[in-house]
C-alpha positions as CSV (number, residue, x, y, z in Angstrom):
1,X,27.6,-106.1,96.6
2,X,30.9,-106.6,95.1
3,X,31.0,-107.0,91.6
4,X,34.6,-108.3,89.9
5,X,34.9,-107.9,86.6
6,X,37.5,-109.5,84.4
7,X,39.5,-106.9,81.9
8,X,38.6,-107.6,78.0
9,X,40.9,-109.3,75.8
10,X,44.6,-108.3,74.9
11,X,47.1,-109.9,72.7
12,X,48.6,-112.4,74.8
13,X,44.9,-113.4,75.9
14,X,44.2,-114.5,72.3
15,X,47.4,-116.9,72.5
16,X,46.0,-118.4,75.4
17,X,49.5,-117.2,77.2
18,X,50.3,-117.3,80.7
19,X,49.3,-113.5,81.3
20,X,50.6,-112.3,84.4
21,X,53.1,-109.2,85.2
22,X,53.2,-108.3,81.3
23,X,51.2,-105.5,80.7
24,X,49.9,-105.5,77.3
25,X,46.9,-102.9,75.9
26,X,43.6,-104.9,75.0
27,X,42.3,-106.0,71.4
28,X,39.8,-103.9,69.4
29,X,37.7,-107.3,70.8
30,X,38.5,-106.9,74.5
31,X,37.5,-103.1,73.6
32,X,34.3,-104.3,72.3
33,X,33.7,-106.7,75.6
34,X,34.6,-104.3,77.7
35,X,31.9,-101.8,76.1
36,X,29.3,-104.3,76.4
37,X,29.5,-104.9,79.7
38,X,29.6,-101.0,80.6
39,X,25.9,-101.4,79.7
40,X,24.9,-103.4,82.6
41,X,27.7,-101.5,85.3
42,X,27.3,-98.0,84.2
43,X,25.5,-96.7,87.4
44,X,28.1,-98.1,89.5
45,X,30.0,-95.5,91.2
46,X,32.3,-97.3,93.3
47,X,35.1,-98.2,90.6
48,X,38.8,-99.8,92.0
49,X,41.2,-101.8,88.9
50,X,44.1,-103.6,89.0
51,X,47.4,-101.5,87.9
52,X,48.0,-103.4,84.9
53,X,46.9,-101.4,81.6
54,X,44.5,-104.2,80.1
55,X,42.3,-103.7,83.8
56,X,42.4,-99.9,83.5
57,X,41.4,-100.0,80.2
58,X,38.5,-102.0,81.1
59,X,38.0,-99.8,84.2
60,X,37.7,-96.7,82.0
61,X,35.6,-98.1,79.0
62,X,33.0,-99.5,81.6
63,X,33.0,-96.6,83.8
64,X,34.2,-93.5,81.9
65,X,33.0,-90.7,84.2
66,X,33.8,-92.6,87.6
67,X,37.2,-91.8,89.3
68,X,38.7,-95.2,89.5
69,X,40.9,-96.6,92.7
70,X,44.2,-98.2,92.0
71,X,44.3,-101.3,94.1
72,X,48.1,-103.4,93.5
73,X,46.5,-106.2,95.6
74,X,44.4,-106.8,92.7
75,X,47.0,-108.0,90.0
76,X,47.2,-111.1,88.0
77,X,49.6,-113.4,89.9
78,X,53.2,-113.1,89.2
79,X,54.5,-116.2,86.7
80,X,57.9,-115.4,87.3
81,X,59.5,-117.5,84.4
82,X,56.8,-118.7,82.9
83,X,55.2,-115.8,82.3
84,X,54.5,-115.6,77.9
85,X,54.1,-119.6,78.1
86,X,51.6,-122.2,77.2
87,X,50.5,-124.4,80.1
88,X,51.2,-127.0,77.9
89,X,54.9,-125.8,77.0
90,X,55.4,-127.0,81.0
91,X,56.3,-130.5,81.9
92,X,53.9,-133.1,82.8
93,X,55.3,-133.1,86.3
94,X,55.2,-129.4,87.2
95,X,51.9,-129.1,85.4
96,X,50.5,-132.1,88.1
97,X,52.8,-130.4,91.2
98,X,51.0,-127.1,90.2
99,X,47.4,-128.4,90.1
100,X,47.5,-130.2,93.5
101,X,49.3,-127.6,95.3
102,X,48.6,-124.4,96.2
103,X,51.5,-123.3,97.3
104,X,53.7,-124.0,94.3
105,X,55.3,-120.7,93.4
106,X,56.8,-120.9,89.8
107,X,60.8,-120.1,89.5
108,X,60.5,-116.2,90.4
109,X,56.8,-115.8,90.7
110,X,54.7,-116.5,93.4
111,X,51.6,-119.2,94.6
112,X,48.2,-119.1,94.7
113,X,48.1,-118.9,98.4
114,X,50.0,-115.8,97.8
115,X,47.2,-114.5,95.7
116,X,44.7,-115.4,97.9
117,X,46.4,-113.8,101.0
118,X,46.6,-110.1,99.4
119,X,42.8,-110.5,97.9
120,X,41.7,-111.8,101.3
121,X,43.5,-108.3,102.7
122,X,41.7,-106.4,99.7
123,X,38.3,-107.9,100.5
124,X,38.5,-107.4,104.3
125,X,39.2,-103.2,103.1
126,X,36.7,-103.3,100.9
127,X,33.5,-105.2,103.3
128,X,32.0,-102.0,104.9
129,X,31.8,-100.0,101.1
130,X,30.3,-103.5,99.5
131,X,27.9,-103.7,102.2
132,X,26.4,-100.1,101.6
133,X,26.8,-100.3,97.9
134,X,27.9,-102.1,94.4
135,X,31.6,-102.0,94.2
136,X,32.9,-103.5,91.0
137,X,36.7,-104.3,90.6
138,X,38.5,-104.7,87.4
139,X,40.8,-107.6,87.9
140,X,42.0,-111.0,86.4
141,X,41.4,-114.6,86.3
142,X,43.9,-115.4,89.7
143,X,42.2,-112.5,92.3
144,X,38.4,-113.0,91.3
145,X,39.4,-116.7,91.7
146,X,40.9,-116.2,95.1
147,X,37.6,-113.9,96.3
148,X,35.4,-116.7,95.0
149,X,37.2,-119.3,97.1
150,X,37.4,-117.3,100.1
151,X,33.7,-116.4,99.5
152,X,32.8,-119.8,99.4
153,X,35.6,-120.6,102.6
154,X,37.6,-123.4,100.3
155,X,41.2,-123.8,99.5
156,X,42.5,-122.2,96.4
157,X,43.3,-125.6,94.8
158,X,39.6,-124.6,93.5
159,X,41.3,-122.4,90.9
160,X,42.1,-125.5,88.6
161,X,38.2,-126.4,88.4
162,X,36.9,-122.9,87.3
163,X,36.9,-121.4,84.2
164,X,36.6,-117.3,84.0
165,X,36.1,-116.5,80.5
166,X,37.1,-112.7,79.2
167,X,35.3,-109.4,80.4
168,X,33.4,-112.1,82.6
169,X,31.1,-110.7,85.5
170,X,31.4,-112.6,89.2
171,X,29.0,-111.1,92.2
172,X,29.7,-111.7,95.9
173,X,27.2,-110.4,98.2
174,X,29.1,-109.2,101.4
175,X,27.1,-108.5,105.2
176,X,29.3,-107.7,108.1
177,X,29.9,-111.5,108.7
178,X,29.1,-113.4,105.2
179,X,30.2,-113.7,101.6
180,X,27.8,-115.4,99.6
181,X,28.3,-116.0,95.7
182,X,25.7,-115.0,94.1
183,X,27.3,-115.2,90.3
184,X,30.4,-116.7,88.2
185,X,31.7,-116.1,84.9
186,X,28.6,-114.1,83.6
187,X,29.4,-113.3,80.6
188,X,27.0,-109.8,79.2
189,X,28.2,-110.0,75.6
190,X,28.3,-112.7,72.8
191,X,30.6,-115.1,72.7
């Protein structure tokens, strides 16, 4: 099974910021989430994060004796300039371009499709381990979107109508042909 975990809070997080490339530490809170759900993953020994701090962090609350596998392909998607924005600092127009097309790369960033091609690359290395055993990744709201849509064989212009809330637990069972969702946004602390 793969199990994809979202990292725990961090400052830009709590500003409901776009959060892509900027690498800020987690919150005493996304500490506290990511501690929480280390309860219900601790006997996982299969452990692979993102690069960006606020993943590893996670990684190494939730799994503090497990060596854990760097995996780039498993970044937040780059904002390019409007990375540190509101979605609602953004025009009307880009906002509606954005929504309905999955290709839209923001000035110096780059598209969903993008995303989903380097996840679907990440997945494909990843099938044999998840079907012997849980593999839980450490990522953020773009990748475990792009697995859930390729899981469920759908475009990415999904993305807009899910909501992955912080330190949030998504399950995919994976066979040698199949990926089935089994869970989304599980969330194993309060809110």
């Amino acid at each position: 099974m793969l199990i994809l975990l979202r990292h725990g809070e961090s400052v830009l997080n709590r500003g409901a910021k776009l959060l892509g490339s900027s690498d800020p530490h987690l919150t005493d809170l996304g500490r506290q989430q990511a501690a929480k759900a280390s309860e219900k993953l601790k006997s996982i020994r299969n452990v692979i994060s993102s690069p960006l701090t606020r993943a590893l962090e996670t990684a190494e609350i939730v799994s503090p004796n497990q060596q854990i596998k760097v995996d780039t392909r498993w970044r937040e998607i780059n904002y390019g300039q409007y990375e540190g924005l509101n979605l609602e600092d953004l025009s009307e127009e880009v906002r509606a371009k954005w929504k309905s097309d999955p290709g839209f790369c923001p000035p110096g960033g780059e598209s969903l499709i993008s995303v989903s091609q380097r996840v679907s690359c990440a997945l494909e290395d990843l099938r044999n381990q998840a079907c012997e055993s849980d593999v839980l990744v450490v990522s953020h709201v773009s990748p475990i979107k792009a697995a859930v849509a390729l899981a469920l064989g759908v475009d990415m212009s999904i993305a807009w109508k899910m909501r992955l809330s912080l330190c949030s637990l998504t399950t995919i069972t994976v066979d040698e042909d199949n990926m089935v969702l089994t869970g989304f946004n599980e969330v194993p602390y309060s809110r």
